[in-house]
C-alpha positions as CSV (number, residue, x, y, z in Angstrom):
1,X,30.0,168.6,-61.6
2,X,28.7,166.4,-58.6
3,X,25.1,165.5,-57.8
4,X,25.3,168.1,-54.9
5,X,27.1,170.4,-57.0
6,X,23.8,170.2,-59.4
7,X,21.3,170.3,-57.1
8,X,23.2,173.7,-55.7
9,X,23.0,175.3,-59.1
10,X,19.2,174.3,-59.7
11,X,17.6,175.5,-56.0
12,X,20.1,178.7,-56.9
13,X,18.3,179.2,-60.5
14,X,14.9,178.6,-59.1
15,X,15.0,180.5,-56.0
16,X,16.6,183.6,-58.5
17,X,13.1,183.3,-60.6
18,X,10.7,182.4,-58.5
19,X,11.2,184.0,-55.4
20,X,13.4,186.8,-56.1
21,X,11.4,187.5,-59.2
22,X,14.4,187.8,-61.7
23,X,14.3,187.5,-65.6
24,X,15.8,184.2,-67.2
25,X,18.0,187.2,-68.8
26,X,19.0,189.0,-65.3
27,X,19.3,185.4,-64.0
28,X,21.9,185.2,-67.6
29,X,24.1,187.8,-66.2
30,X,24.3,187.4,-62.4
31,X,25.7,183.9,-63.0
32,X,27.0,184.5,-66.4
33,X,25.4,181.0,-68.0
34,X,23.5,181.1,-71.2
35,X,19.7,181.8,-71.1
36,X,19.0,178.5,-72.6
37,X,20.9,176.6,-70.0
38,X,19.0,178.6,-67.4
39,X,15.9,177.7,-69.3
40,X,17.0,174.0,-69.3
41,X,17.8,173.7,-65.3
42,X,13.9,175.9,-64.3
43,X,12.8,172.6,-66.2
44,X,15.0,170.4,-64.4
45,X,14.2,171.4,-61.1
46,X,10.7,171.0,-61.4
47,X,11.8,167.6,-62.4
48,X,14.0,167.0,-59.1
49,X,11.0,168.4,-57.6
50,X,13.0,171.6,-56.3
51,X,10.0,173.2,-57.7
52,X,6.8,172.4,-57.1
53,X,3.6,174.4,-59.0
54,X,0.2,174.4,-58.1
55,X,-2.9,176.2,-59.0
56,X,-6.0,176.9,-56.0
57,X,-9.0,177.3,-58.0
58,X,-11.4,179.5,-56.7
59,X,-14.2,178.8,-55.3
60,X,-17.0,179.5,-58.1
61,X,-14.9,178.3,-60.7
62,X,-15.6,175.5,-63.0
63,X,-12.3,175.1,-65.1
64,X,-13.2,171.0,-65.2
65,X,-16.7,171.7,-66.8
66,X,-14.9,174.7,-68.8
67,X,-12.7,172.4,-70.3
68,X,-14.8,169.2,-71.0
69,X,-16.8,171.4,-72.9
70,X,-14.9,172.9,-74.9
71,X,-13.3,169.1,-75.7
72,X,-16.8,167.5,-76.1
73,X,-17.9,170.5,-78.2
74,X,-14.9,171.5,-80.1
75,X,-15.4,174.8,-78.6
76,X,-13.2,178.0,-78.7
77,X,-13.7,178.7,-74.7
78,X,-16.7,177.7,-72.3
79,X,-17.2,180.6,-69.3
80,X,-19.2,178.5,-66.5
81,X,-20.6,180.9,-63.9
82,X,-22.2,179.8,-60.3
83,X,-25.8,180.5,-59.9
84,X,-28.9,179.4,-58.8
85,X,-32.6,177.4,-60.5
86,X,-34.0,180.6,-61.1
87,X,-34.3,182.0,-64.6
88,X,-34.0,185.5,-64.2
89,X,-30.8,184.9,-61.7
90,X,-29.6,183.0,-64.6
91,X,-29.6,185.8,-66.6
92,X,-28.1,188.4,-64.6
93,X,-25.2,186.0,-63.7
94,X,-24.9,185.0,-67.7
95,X,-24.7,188.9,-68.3
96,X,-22.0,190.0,-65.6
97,X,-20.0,187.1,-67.0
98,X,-20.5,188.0,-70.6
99,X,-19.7,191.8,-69.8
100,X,-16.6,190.6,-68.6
101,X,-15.4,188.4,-71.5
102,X,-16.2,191.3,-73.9
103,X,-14.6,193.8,-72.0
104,X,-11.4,191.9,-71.9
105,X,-11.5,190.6,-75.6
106,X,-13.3,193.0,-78.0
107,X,-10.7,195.2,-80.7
108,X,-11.3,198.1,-82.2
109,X,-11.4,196.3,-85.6
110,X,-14.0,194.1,-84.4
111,X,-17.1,194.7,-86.4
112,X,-20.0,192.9,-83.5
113,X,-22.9,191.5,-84.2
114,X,-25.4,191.9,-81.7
115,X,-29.1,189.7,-81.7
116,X,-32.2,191.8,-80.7
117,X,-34.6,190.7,-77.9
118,X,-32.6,188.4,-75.6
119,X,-32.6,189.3,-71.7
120,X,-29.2,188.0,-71.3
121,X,-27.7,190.6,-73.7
122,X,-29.1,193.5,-72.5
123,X,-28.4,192.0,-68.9
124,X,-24.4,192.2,-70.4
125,X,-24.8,195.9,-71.6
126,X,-26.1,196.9,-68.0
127,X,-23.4,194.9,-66.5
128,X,-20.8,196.7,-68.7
129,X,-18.5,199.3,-67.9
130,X,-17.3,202.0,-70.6
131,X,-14.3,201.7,-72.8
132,X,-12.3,203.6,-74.3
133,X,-9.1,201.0,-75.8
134,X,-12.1,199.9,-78.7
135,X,-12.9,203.2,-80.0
136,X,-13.3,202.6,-83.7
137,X,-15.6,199.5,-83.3
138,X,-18.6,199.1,-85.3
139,X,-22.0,197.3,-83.3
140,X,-24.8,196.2,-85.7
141,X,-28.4,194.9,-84.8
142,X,-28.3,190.9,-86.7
143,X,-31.7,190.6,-85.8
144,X,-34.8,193.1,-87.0
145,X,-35.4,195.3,-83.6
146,X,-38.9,196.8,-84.8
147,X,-42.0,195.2,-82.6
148,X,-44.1,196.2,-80.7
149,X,-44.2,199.9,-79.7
150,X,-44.1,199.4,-76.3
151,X,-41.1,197.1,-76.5
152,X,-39.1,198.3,-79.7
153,X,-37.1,200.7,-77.9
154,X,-35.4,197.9,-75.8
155,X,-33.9,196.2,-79.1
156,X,-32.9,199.9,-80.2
157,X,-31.2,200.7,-76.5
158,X,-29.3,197.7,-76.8
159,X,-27.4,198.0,-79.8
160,X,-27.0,202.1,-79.1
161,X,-26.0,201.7,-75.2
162,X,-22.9,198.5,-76.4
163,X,-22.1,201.1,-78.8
164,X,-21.5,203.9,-76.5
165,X,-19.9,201.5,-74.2
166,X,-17.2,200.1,-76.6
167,X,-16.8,203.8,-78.1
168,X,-18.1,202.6,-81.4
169,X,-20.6,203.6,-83.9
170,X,-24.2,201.4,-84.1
171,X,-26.0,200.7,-87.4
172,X,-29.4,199.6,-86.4
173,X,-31.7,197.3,-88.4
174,X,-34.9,198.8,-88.7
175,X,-37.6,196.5,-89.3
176,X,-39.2,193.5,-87.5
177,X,-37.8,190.4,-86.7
178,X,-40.7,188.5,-88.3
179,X,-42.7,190.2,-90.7
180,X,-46.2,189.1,-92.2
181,X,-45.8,187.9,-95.6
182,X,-42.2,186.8,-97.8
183,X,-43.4,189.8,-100.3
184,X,-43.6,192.2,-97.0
185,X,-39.9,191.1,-96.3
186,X,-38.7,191.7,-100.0
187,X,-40.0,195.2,-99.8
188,X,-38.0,196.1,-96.4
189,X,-35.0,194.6,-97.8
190,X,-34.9,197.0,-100.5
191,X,-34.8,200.0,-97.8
192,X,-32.1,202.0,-97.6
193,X,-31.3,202.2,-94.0
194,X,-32.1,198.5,-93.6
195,X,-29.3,197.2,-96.5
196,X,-27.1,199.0,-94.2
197,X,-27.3,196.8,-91.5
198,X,-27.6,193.6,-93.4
199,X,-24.4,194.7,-96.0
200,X,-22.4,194.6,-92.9
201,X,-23.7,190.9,-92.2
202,X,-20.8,189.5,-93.8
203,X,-18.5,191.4,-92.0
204,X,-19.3,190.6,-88.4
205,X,-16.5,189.6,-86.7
206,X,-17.7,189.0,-83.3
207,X,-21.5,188.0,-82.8
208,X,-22.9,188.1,-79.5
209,X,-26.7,185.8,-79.7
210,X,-28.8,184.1,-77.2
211,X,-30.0,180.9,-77.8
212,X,-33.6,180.5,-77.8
213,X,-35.8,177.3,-77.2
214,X,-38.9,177.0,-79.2
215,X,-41.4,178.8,-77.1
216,X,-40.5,182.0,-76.8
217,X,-39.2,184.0,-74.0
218,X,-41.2,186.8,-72.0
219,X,-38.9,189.5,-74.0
220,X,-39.5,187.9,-77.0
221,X,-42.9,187.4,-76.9
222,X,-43.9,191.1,-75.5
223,X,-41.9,192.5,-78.6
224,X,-44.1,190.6,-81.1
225,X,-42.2,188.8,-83.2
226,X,-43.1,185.5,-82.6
227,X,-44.8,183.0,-84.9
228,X,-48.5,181.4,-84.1
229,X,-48.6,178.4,-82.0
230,X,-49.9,176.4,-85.0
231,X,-46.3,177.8,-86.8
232,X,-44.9,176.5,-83.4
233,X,-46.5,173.3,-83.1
234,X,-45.2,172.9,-87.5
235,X,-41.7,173.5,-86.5
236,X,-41.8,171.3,-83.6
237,X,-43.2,168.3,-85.7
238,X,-40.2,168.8,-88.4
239,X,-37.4,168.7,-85.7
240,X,-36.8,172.0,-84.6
241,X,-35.3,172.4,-81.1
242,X,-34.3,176.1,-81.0
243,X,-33.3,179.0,-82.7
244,X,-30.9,181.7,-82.8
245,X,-32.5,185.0,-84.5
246,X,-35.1,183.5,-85.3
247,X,-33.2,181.0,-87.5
248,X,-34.9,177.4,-86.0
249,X,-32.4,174.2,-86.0
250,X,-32.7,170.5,-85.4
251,X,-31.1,168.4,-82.3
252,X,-28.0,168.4,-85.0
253,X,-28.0,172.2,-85.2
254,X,-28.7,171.9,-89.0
255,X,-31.5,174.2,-90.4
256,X,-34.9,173.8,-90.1
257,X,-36.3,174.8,-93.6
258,X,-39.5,175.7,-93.3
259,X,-41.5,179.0,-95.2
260,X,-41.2,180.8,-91.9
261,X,-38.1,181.4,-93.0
262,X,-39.0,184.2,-95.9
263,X,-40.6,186.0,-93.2
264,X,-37.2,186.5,-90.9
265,X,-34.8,189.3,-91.1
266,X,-31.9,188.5,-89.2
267,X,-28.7,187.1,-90.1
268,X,-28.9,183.7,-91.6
269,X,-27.3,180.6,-89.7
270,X,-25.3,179.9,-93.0
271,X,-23.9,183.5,-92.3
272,X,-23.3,183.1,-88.4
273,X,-21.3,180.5,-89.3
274,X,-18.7,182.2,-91.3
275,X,-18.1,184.5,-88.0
276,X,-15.3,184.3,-86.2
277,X,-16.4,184.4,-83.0
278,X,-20.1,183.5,-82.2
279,X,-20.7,184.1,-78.1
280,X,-23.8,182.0,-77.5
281,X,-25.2,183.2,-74.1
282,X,-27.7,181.4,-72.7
283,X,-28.3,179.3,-69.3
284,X,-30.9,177.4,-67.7
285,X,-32.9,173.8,-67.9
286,X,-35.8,175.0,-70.5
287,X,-32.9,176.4,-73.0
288,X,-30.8,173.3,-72.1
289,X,-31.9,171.2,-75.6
290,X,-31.6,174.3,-78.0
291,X,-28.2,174.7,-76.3
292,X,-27.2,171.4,-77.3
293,X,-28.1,171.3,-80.8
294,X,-26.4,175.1,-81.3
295,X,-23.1,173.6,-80.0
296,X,-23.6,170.4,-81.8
297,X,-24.3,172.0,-85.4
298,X,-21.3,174.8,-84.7
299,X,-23.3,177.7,-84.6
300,X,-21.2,179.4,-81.6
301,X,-17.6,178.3,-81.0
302,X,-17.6,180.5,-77.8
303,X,-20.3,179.6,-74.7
304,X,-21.0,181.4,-71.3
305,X,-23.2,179.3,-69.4
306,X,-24.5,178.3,-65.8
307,X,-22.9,174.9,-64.0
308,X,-26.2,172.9,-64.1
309,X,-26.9,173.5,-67.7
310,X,-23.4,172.9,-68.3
311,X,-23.4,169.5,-66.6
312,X,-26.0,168.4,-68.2
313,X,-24.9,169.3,-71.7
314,X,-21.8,166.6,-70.8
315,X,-24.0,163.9,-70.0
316,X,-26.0,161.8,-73.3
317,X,-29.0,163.3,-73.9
318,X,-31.0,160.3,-73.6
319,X,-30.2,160.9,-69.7
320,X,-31.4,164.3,-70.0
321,X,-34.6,163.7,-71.3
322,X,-35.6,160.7,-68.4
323,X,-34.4,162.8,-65.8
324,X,-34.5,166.7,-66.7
325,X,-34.3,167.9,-63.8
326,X,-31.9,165.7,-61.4
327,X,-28.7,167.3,-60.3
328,X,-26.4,165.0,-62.3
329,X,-23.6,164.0,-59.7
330,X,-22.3,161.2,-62.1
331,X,-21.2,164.4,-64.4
332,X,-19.7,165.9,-61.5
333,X,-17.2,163.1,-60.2
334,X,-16.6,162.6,-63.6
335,X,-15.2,165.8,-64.1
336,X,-13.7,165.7,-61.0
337,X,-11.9,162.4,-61.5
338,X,-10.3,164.3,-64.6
339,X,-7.0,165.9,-63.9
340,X,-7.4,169.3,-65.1
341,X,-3.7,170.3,-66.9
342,X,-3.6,173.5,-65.2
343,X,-3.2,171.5,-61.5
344,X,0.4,170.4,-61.9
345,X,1.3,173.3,-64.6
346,X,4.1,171.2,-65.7
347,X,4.9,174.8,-67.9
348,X,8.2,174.5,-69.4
349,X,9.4,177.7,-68.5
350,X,11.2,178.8,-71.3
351,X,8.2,178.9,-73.2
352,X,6.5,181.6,-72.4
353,X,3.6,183.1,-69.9
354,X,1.0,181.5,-67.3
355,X,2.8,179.3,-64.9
356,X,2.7,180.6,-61.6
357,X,3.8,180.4,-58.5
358,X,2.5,181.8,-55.1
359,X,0.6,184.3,-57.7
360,X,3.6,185.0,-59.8
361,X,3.1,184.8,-64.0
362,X,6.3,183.5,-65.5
363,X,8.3,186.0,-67.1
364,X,11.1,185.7,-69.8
């Protein structure tokens, strides 16, 4: 075969899949060739350049920041969503993008953990649309959802409205987050209806949590269980940087051992960590420390944040801490400087989905 006679053959191939939209097995039996050597000449003639993939990322989309994060955190998948300096924007954006990822990844066999008194979860739920595709799943309160009477029945719409949602069945967990005394906790522990929620603790297989920073948030605070600021100030002076259900952790994510911890009912972070999937969703520059030491310390593997807290969770955080709040542009042509692997899409086509071409998924 000559060099003409080659390049013939390959623009033939390519233009067959990629344009006319053929299988690699219809493309088998129009020209009678094996699949693998049709497999073997899509791959050449991306290398004669006869094909040329390329991805536009939309505008709003942070697949650089997406991707550093999950290297520099070991992370299962980062969602990074536009928004603006304003807390509450924060958390509506955080909860449209969260609805989104559960929407398109929860099972029915998923058992999901859900964390009481966080704005950006109940911000998901109203963002959410109903589904039927997970009936079966089961939702369970991981953090106690009894406060104060004029704010308990947020904690209690939460879990019931995701359960209606997803078409699953809720367990609720009733009893305060923080409770007075370690002998008050032993007590609620041996009620009925609260051993089971906390029996299903072990078999979460998705947990959905915010990530809170060691003064609490408005939500938090108007539900009651909080602990004193002298409890604050003790927890501060041994290293703690944030929490997640109430469970405090260093800069390191390890535990913070204090007694505080006999007064919490919630899931335990030794527990969280035994989940599967832990969705930490969270946003914003007073959250950006406890953030930090969550991802650091492996208490979520999966993060949906906003750009500016996510760039400057990829700079040291001895930069963070002199200037907190400077728009870090070094992060940004950093980023930018790094080729992201989905730009060229050098796919090899005969192994399997997501190359595309003017829109066009690979197919087999």
């Amino acid at each position: 075969m000559t060099r003409i006679d080659e390049l013939r053959l390959l623009a033939k191939v390519a233009r067959l899949y990629y344009q006319h939209g053929l299988r690699q097995t219809e493309i088998t039996q129009r020209l009678n060739v094996h699949q693998s050597t049709v497999s073997r000449l899509l791959q050449r003639a991306e290398k004669e350049g006869i094909v040329r993939i390329t991805l536009s990322v939309p505008s709003g989309a942070h697949p650089d920041l997406e991707e550093a994060l999950q290297t520099a955190y070991s992370l299962r998948e980062a969602i990074v969503v536009d928004s603006i300096a304003d807390d509450d924007q924060i958390v509506r954006d955080l909860g449209a993008a969260a609805a989104f990822y559960l929407e398109t990844t929860l099972r029915p066999t998923d058992v999901v953990g859900i964390s009481s008194w966080s704005a950006a979860l109940l911000a998901m739920v109203e963002a959410m649309h109903p589904m039927q595709r997970t009936r079966g799943a089961q939702v369970v309160q991981i953090l106690g959802g009894v406060g104060n009477p004029g704010a308990d029945t947020y904690a209690t719409h939460l879990t019931r409205r995701l359960a209606n949602l997803v078409a699953g069945t809720a367990t609720l967990l009733p009893a305060p987050g923080v409770v007075g005394s370690a002998e008050a906790k032993r007590v609620l522990l041996r009620d009925r209806y609260v051993r089971d929620a906390t029996t299903l603790f072990n078999r979460v297989t998705l947990a959905l949590v915010g990530i809170g920073a060691i003064e609490p948030s408005k939500v938090l605070a108007a539900s009651g269980n909080i602990f004193s600021p002298q409890e604050l100030d003790m927890l501060r002076a041994r290293g703690a940087v944030g929490d997640v259900c109430l469970r405090f952790f260093d800069e390191t994510g390890q535990p913070v051992a204090t007694p505080l911890d006999e007064r919490v009912i919630s899931m335990d972070l030794a527990q969280l960590r035994r989940v599967d999937r832990v969705v930490g969703i969270a946003g914003g520059l007073r959250k950006t420390v406890a953030i930090r030491g969550a991802l650091r310390g492996g208490l979520v593997n999966v993060l949906i944040t906003d750009g500016a807290t996510a760039e400057r969770l990829l700079q040291p955080a001895t930069d963070m801490a002199r200037e907190p709040g400077r728009r870090h542009a070094k992060v940004r042509r950093a980023a930018a400087g790094r080729p992201h692997p989905h730009e060229s899409l050098r796919r090899h086509p005969g192994a399997g989905t997501g190359a595309r071409l003017r829109g066009r998924r690979v197919r087999k």
